[in-house]
LODO-315121 format. One record per residue (C-alpha): residue in three letters; z negated, y negated, x negated. Coordinates in steps of 0.02 Angstrom, whole numbers, plus 50000, padded with zeros to 5 digits. Layout:
ALAZYX...
% end
This chain:
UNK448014530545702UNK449504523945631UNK451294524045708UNK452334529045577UNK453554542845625UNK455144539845494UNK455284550845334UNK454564535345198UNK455784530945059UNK454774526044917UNK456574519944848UNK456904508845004UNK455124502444988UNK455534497144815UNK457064486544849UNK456114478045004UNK454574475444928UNK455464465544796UNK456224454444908UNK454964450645025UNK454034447544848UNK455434432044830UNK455174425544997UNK453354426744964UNK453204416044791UNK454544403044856UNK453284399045013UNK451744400544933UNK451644394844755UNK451114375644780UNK449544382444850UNK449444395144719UNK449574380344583UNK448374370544688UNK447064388744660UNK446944389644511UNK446794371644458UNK445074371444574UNK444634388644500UNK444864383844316UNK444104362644310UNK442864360844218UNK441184357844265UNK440764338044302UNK439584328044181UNK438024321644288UNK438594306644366UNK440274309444359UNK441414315744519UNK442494333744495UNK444084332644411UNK444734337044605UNK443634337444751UNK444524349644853UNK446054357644909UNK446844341744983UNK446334329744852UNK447064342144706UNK448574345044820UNK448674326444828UNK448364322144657UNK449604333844599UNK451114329344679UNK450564310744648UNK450704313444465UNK451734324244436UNK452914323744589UNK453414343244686UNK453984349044536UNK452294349344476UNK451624360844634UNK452964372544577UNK452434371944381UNK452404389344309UNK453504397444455UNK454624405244334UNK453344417644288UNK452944423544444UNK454974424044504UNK455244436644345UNK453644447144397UNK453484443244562UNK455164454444625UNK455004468444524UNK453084470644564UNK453244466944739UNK454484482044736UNK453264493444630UNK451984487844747UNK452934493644916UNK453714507544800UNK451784514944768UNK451184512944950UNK452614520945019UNK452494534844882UNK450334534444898UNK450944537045107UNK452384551145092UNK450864560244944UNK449814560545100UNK450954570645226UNK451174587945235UNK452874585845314UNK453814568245360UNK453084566945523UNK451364568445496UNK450764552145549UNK449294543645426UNK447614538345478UNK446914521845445UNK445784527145289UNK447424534745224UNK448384518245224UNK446994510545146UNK447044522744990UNK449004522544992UNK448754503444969UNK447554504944849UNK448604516344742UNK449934502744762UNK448604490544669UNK448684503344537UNK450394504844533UNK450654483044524UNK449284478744389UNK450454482044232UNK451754468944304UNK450404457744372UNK449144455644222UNK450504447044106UNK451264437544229UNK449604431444306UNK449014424544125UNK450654414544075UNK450614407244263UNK448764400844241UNK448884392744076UNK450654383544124UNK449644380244301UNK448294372844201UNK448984364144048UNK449754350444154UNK448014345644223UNK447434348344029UNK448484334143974UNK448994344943827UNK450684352243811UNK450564370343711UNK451994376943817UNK453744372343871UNK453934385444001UNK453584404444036UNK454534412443891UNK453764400643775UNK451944405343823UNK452354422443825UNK453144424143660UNK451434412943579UNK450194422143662UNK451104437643575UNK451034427043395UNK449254424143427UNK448554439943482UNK449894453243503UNK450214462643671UNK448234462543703UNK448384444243714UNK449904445143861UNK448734458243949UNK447074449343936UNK446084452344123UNK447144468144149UNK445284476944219UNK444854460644322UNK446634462744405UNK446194478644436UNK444694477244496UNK445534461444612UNK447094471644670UNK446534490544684UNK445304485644842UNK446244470544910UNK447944478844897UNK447154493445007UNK446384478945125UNK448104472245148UNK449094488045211UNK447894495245308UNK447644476445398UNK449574473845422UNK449914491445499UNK448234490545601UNK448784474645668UNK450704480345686UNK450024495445812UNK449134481645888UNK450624473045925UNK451694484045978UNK451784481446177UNK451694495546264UNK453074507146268UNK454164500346133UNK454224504445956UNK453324497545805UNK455234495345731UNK455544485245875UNK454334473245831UNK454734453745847UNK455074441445708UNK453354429945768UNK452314444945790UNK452864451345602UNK452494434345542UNK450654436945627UNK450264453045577UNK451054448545387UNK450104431945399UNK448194437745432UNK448324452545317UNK448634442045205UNK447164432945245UNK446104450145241UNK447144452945066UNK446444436644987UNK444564437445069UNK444074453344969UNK445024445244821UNK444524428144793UNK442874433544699UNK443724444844560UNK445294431844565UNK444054419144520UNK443224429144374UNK445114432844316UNK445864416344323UNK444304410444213UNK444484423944100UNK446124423444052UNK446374405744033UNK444734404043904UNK444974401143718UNK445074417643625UNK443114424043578UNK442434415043734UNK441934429043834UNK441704445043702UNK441054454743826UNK442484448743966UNK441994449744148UNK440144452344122UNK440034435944010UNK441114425344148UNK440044430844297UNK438524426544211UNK439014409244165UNK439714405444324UNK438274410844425UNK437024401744299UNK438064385244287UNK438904383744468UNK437994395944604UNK438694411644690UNK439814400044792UNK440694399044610UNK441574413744657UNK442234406744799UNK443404391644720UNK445044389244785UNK444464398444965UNK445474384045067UNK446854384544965UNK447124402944932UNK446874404145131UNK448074391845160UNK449334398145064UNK448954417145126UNK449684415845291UNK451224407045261UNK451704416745093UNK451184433945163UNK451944432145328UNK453514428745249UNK453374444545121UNK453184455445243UNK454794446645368UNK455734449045201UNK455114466245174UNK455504471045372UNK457224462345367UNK457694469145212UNK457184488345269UNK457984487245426UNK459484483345339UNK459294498145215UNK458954508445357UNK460644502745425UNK461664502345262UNK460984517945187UNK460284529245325UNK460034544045217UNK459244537545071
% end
């Protein structure tokens, strides 16, 4: 069962959750860059060696052409969506948690984290879709060689041109279908292991700064291994030429598993692992540091 004794606020959740969202994209978006580049090369010609051969040669590659700004190409996109749906995302699992409780110190079972954090995936997906497409085709373009955008606003305001607000939310259902499940995954891990971690005695508040950064780290590493598949299926999707894939996911699943194996759906596993620790274990220090000081600012919100 899960410690968790304090009345939730849904509204201090939202304010934390969006920074720990900041601390997480400033950590963990070279990797992120480095994802999605494997995920979206194109298949090699026979004979001919893979655009990049793996996480360390596209990491390498990258900041040899195009220096760190490169690694950080498209960041603007996830800064404006990252905050606020980092907040919504806190904001619906503390709400899915307080839904849960007949009175504010019920204390929630593992199964009902999970479907707080699922509701949370829910909650996220209308922030994330839009901002997920304009990151992937500024990540990509650079590899491209072909220049269509100048930045985030740019992309954002042609893809609207092009194909109206369907456009912006192309892969809304394969973000969905990524962050419903993982986003329950990643709750349920990072309380589970917080209990864990608690020495006896003492209080999950009282937790340390290395074991936050622990339990934050490997959920995030839970998070991303129930992700990768549908991440992979997304990041392909939205990042196709319009007409592609009529019949979206379905179309990209088959191709993938017909040109490039099951293991397809795996692209990007070192570098999305990577990154997971790192960036997650500093969302949730954010998210902890920026409660507790909430907590002590605002008791009574």
């Amino acid at each position: 069962m899960a410690d968790e004794a304090k009345p939730i606020s849904p509204l201090k959740n939202l304010v934390a959750g969006g920074f720990g969202g900041m601390c997480l994209v400033f950590v963990g978006h070279p990797l992120d860059t480095v994802k999605v580049r494997l995920q979206t090369q194109p298949p090699s010609l026979p004979g001919q060696p893979p655009m990049y051969s793996g996480t360390f040669d596209c990491f390498q590659k990258t900041l040899v052409r195009e220096g760190i700004t490169g690694l950080y190409r498209g960041m603007a996109a996830p800064i404006i969506g990252v905050t606020p749906m980092f907040a919504v995302c806190f904001f619906g699992f503390g709400l899915g948690k307080k839904l849960q409780q007949k009175c504010p110190e019920d204390v929630l079972s593992y199964p009902q984290i999970f479907a707080a954090g699922m509701l949370s995936g829910v909650f996220t997906t209308g922030i994330m879709t839009p901002g997920e497409r304009i990151k992937c085709l500024l990540q990509i373009q650079a590899s491209s060689g072909e220049t269509k955008y100048s930045g985030a606003l740019d992309c954002a305001k042609k893809l609207y041109q092009e194909s109206g607000i369907r456009g912006i939310y192309k892969g809304t259902v394969l973000t969905l279908m990524r962050d419903v499940p993982a986003s329950g995954m990643y709750f349920m891990t990072y309380e589970w292991l917080k209990n864990i971690l608690t020495p006896e005695g003492k209080s999950v508040s009282e937790l340390s700064v290395p074991r936050i950064l622990v339990a934050g780290g490997i959920a995030g590493i839970f998070n991303w291994a129930v992700a990768i598949p549908p991440d992979v299926l997304k990041s392909r999707f939205q990042t196709a030429p319009p007409g592609k894939y009529p019949n979206g996911f379905r179309d990209v699943l088959r191709e993938l598993i017909q040109n490039e194996g099951v293991t397809s759906l795996y692209k990007g596993f070192n570098a999305v692992m990577i990154r997971a620790f790192p960036a997650n274990a500093a969302c949730f220090l954010g998210f902890e540091v920026a409660m507790k000081f909430l907590n002590w600012a605002t008791p009574n919100l």
